[in-house]
Chimera marker file (.cmm) of the C-alpha trace (Angstrom):
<marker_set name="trace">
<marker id="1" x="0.421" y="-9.495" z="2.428" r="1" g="1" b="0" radius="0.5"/>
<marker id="2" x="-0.193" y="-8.962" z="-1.095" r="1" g="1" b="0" radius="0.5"/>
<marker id="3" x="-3.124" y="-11.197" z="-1.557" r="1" g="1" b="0" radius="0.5"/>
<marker id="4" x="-4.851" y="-9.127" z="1.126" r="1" g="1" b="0" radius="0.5"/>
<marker id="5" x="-4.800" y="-6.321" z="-1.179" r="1" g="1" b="0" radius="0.5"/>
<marker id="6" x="-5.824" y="-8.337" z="-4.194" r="1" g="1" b="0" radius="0.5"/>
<marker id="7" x="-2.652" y="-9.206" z="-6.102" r="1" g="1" b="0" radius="0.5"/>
<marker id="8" x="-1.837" y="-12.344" z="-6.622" r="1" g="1" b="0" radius="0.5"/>
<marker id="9" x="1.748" y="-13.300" z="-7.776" r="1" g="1" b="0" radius="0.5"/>
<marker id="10" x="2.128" y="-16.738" z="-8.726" r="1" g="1" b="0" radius="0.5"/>
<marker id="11" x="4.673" y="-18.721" z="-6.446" r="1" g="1" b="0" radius="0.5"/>
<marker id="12" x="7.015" y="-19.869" z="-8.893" r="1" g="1" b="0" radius="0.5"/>
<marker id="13" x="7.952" y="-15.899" z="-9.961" r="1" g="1" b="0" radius="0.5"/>
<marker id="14" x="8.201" y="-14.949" z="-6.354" r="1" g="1" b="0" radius="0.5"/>
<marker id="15" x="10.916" y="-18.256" z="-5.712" r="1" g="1" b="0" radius="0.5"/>
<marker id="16" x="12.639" y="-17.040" z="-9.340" r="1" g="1" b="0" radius="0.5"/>
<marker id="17" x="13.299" y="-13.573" z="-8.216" r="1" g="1" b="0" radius="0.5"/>
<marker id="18" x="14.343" y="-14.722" z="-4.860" r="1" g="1" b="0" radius="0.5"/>
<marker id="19" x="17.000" y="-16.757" z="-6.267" r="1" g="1" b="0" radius="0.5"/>
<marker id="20" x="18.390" y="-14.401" z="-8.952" r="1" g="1" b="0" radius="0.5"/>
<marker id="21" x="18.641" y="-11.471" z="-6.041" r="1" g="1" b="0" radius="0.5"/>
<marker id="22" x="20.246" y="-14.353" z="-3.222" r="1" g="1" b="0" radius="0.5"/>
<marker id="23" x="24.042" y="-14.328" z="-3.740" r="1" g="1" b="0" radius="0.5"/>
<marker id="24" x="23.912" y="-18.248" z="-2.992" r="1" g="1" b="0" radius="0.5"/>
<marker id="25" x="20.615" y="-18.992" z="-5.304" r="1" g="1" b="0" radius="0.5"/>
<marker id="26" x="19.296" y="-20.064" z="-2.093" r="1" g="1" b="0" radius="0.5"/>
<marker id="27" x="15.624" y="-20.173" z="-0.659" r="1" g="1" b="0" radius="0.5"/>
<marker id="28" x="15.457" y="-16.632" z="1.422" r="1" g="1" b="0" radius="0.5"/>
<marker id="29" x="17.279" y="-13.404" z="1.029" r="1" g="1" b="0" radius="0.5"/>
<marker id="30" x="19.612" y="-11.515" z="3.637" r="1" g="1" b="0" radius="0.5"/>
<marker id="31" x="18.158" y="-7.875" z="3.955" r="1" g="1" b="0" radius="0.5"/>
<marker id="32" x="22.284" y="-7.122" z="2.433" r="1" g="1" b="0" radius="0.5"/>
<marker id="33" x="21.035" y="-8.954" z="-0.600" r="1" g="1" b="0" radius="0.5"/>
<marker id="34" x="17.056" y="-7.342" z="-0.889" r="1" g="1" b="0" radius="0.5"/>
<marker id="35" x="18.771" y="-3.600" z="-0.823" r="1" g="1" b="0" radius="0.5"/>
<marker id="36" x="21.185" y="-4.516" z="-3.387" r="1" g="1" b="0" radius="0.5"/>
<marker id="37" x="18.333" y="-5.917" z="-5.282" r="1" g="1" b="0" radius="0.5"/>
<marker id="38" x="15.542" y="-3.643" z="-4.807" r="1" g="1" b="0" radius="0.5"/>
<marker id="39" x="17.584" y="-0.300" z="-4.655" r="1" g="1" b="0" radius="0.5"/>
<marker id="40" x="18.752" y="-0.226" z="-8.564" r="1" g="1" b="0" radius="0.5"/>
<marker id="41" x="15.424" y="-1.097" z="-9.368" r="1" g="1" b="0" radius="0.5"/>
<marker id="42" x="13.528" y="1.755" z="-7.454" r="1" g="1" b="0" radius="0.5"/>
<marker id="43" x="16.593" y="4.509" z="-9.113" r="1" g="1" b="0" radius="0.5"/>
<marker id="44" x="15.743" y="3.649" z="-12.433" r="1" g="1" b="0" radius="0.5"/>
<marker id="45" x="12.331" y="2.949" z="-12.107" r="1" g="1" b="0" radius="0.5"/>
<marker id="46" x="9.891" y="5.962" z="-14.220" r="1" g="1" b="0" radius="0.5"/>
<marker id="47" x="7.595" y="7.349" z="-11.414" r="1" g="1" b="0" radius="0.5"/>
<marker id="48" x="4.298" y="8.923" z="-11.626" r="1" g="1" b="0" radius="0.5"/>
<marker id="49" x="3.488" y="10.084" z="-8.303" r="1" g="1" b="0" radius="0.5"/>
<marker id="50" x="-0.027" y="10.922" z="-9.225" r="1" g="1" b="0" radius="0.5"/>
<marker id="51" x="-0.513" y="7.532" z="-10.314" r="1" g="1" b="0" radius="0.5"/>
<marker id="52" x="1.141" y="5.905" z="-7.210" r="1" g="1" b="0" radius="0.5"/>
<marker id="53" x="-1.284" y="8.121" z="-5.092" r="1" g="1" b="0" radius="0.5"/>
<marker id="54" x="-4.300" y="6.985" z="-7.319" r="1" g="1" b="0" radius="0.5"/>
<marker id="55" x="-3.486" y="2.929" z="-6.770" r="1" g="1" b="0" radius="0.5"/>
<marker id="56" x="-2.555" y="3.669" z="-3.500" r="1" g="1" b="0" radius="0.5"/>
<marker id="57" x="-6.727" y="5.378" z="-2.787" r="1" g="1" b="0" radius="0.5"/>
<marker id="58" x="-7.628" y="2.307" z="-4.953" r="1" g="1" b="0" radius="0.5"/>
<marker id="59" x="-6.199" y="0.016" z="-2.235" r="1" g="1" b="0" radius="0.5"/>
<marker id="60" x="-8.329" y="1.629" z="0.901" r="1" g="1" b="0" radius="0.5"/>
<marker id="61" x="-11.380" y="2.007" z="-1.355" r="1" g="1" b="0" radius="0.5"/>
<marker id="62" x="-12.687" y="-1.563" z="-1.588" r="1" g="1" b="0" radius="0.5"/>
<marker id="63" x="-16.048" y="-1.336" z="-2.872" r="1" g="1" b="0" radius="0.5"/>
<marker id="64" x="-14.489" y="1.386" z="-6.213" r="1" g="1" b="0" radius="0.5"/>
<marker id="65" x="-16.928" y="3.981" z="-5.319" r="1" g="1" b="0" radius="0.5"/>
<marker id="66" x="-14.585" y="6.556" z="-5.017" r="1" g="1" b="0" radius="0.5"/>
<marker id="67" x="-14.883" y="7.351" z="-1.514" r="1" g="1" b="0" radius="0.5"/>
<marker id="68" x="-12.947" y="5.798" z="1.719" r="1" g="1" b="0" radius="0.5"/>
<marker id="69" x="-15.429" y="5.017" z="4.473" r="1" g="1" b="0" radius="0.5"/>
<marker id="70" x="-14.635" y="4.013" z="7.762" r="1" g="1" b="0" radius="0.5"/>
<marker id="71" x="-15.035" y="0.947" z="8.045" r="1" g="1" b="0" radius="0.5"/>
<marker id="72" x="-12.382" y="0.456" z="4.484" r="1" g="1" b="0" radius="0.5"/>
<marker id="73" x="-9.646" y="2.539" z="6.525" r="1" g="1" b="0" radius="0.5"/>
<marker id="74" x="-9.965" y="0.148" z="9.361" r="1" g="1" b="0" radius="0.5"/>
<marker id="75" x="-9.622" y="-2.619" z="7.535" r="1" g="1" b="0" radius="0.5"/>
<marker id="76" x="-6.998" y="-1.180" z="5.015" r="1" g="1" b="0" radius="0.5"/>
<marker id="77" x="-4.689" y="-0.062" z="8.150" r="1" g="1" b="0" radius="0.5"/>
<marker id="78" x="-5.242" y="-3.640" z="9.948" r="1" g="1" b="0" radius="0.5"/>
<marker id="79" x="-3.688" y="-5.576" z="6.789" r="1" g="1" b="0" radius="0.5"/>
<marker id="80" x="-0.530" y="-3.393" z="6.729" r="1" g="1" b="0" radius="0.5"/>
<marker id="81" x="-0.063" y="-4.249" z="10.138" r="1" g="1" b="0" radius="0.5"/>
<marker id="82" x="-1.176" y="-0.904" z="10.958" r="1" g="1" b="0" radius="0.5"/>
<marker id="83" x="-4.264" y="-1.419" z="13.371" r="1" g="1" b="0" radius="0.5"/>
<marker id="84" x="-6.190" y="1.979" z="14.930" r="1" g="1" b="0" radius="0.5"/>
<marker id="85" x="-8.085" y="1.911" z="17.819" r="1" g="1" b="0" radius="0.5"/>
<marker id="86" x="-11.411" y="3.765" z="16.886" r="1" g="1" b="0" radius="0.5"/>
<marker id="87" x="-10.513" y="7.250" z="18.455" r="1" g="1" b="0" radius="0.5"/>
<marker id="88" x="-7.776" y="7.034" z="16.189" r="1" g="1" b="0" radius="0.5"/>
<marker id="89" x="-9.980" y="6.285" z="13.068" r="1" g="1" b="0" radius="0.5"/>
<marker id="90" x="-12.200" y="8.980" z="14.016" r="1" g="1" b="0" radius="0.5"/>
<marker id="91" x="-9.181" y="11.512" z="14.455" r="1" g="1" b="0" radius="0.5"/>
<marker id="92" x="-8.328" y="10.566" z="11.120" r="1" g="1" b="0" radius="0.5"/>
<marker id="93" x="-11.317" y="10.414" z="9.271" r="1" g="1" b="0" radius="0.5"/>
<marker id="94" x="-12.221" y="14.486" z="10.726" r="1" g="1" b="0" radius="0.5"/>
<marker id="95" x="-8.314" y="15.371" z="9.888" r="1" g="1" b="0" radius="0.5"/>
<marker id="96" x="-9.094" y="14.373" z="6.067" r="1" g="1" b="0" radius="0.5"/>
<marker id="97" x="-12.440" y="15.079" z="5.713" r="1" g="1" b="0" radius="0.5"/>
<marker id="98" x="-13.086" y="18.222" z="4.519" r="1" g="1" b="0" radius="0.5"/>
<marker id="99" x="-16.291" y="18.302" z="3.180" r="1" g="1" b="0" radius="0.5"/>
<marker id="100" x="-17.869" y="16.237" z="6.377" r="1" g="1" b="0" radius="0.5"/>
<marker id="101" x="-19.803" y="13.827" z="4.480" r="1" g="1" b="0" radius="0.5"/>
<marker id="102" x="-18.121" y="11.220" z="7.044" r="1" g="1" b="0" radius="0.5"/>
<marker id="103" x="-15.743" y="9.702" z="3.880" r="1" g="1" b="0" radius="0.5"/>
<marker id="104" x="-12.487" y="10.629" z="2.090" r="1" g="1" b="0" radius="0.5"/>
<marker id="105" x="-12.677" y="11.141" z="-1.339" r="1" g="1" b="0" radius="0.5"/>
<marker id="106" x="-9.705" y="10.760" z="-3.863" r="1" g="1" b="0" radius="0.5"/>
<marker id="107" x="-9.280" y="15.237" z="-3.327" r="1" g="1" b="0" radius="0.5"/>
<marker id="108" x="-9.082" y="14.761" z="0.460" r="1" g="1" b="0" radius="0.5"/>
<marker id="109" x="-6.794" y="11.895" z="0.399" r="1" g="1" b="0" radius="0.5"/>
<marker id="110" x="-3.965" y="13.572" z="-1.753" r="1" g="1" b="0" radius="0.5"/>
<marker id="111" x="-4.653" y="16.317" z="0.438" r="1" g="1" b="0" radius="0.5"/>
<marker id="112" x="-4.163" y="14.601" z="3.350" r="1" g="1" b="0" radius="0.5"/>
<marker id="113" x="-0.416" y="13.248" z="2.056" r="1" g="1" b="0" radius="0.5"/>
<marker id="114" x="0.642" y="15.477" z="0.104" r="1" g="1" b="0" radius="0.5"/>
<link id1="1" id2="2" r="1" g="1" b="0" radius="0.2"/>
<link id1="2" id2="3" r="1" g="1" b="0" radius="0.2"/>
<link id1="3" id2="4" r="1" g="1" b="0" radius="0.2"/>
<link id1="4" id2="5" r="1" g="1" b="0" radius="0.2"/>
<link id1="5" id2="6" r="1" g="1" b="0" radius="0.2"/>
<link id1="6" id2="7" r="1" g="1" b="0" radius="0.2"/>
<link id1="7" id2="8" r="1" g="1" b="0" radius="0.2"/>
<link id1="8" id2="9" r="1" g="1" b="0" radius="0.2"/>
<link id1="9" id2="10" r="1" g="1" b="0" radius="0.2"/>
<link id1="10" id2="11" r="1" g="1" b="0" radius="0.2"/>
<link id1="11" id2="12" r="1" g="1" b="0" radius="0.2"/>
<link id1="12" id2="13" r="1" g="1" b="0" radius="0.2"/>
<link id1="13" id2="14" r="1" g="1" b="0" radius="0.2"/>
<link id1="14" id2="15" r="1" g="1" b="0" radius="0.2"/>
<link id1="15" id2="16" r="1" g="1" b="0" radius="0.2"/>
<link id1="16" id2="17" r="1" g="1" b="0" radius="0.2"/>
<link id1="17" id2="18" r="1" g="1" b="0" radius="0.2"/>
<link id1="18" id2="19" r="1" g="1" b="0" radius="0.2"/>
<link id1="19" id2="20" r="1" g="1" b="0" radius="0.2"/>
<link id1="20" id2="21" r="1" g="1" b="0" radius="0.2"/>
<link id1="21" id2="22" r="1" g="1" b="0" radius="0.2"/>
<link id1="22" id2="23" r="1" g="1" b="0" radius="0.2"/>
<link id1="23" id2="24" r="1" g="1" b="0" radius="0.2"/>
<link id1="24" id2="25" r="1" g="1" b="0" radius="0.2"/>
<link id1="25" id2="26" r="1" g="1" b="0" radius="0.2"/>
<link id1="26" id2="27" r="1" g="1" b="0" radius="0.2"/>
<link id1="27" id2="28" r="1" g="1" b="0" radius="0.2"/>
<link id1="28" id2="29" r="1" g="1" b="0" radius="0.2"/>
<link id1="29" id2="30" r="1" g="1" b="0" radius="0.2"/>
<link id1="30" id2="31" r="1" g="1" b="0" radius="0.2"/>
<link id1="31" id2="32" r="1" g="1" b="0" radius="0.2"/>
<link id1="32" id2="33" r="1" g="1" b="0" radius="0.2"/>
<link id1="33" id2="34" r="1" g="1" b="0" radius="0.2"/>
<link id1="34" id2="35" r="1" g="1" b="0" radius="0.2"/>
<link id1="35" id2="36" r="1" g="1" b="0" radius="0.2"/>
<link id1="36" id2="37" r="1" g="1" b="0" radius="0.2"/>
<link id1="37" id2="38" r="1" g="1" b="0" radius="0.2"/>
<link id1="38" id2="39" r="1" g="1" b="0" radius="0.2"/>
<link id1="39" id2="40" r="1" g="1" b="0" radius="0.2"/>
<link id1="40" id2="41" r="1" g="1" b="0" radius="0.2"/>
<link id1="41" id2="42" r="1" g="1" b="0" radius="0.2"/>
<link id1="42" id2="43" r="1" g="1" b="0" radius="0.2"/>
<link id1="43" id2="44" r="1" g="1" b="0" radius="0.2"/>
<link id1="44" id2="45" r="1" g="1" b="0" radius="0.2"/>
<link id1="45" id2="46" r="1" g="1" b="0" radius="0.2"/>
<link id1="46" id2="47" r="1" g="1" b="0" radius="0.2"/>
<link id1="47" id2="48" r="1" g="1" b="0" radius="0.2"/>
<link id1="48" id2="49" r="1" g="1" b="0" radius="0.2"/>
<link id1="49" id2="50" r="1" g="1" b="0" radius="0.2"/>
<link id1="50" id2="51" r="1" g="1" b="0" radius="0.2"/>
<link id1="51" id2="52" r="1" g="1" b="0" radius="0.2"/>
<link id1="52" id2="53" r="1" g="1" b="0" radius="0.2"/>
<link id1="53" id2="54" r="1" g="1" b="0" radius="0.2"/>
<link id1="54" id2="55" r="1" g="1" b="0" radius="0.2"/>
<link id1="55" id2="56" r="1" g="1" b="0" radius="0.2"/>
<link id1="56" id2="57" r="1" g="1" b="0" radius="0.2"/>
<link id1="57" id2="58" r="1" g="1" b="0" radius="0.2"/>
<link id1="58" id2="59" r="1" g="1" b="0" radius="0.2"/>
<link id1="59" id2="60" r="1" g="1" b="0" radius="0.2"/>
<link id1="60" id2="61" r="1" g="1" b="0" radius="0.2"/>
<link id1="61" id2="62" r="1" g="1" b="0" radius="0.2"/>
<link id1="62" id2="63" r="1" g="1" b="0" radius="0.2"/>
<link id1="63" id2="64" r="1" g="1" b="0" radius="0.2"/>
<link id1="64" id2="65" r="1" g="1" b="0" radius="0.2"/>
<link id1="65" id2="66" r="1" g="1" b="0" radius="0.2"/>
<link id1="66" id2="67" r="1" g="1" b="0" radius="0.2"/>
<link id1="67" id2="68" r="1" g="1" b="0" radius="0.2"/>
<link id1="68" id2="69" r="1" g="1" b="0" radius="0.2"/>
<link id1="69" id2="70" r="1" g="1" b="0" radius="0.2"/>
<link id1="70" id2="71" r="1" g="1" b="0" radius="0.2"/>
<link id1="71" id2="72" r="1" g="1" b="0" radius="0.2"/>
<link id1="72" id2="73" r="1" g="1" b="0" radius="0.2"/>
<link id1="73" id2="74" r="1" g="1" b="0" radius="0.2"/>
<link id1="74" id2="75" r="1" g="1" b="0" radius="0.2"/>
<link id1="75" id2="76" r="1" g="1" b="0" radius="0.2"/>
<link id1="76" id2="77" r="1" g="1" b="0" radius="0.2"/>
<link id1="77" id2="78" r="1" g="1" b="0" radius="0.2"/>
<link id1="78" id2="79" r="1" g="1" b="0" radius="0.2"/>
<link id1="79" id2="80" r="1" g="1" b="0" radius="0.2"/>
<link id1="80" id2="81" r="1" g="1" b="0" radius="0.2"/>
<link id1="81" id2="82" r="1" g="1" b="0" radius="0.2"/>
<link id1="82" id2="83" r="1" g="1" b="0" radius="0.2"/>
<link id1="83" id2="84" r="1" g="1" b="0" radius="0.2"/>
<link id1="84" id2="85" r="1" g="1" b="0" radius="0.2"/>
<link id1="85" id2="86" r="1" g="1" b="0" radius="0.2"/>
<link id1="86" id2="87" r="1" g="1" b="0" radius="0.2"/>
<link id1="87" id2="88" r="1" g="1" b="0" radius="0.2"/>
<link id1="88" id2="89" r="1" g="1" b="0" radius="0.2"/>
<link id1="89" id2="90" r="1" g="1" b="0" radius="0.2"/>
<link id1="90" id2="91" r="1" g="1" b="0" radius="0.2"/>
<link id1="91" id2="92" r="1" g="1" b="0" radius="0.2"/>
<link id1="92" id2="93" r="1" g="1" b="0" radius="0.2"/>
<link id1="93" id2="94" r="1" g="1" b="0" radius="0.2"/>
<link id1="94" id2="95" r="1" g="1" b="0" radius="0.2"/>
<link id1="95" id2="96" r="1" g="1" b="0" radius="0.2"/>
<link id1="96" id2="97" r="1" g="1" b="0" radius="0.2"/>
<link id1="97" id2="98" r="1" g="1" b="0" radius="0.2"/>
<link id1="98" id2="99" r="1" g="1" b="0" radius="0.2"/>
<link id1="99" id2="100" r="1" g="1" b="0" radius="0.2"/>
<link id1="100" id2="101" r="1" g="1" b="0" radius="0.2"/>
<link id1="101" id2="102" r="1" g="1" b="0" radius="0.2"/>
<link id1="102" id2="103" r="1" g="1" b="0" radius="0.2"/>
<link id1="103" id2="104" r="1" g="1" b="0" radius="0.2"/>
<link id1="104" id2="105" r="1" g="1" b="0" radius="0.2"/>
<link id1="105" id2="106" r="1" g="1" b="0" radius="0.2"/>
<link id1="106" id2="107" r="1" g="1" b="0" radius="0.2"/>
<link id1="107" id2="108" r="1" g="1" b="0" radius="0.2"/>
<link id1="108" id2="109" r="1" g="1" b="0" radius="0.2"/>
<link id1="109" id2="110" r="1" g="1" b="0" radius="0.2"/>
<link id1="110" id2="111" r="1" g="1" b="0" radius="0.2"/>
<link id1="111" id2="112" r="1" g="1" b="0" radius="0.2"/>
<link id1="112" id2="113" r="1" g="1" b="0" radius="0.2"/>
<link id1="113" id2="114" r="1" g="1" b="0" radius="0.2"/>
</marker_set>
């Protein structure tokens, strides 16, 4: 899932962290073993929401022009496993667009979860 959003993690660190978080070293990870992993991580962890919200516009808006279109929140929602049927889009797209120009800019989107 991550290479559909363009980050690529090289195999090898993927397998290494998967064995230091497995209690047995072994290949795979109970969901037990990911939440004692992950949680520590995410209480310590400095957060910026601003930023996160930034990256996360960065993600739907493919082409960096600084505006969602339709066609990048279809796409975006279909590789999170997320897919809308086009009334759906369009409800979404007329919820966050406040300025009508038929896009989302980076204002309307942290509007829109904030």
């Amino acid at each position: 899932m991550l290479t559909n959003f363009g980050i690529s993690v090289p195999e090898h660190h993927i397998l290494r962290i998967i064995e230091r978080a497995s209690s047995g070293g072994t290949s795979g990870l109970t969901e037990p073993e990911f939440f004692a992993w992950i949680l520590p991580l995410l209480e310590t962890e400095d957060t910026n929401p601003e930023q996160d919200l930034l990256a996360a516009f960065q993600v739907f808006d493919k082409d960096k022009n600084g505006f969602i279109t339709r066609d990048e929140l279809k796409t975006a929602m279909e590789l999170m496993g997320e897919p809308l049927e086009d009334s759906e889009l369009d409800q979404l797209i007329s919820l966050a667009d406040l300025d009508r120009d038929g896009q989302i800019d980076y204002s309307e989107f942290s509007r829109m979860l904030s």
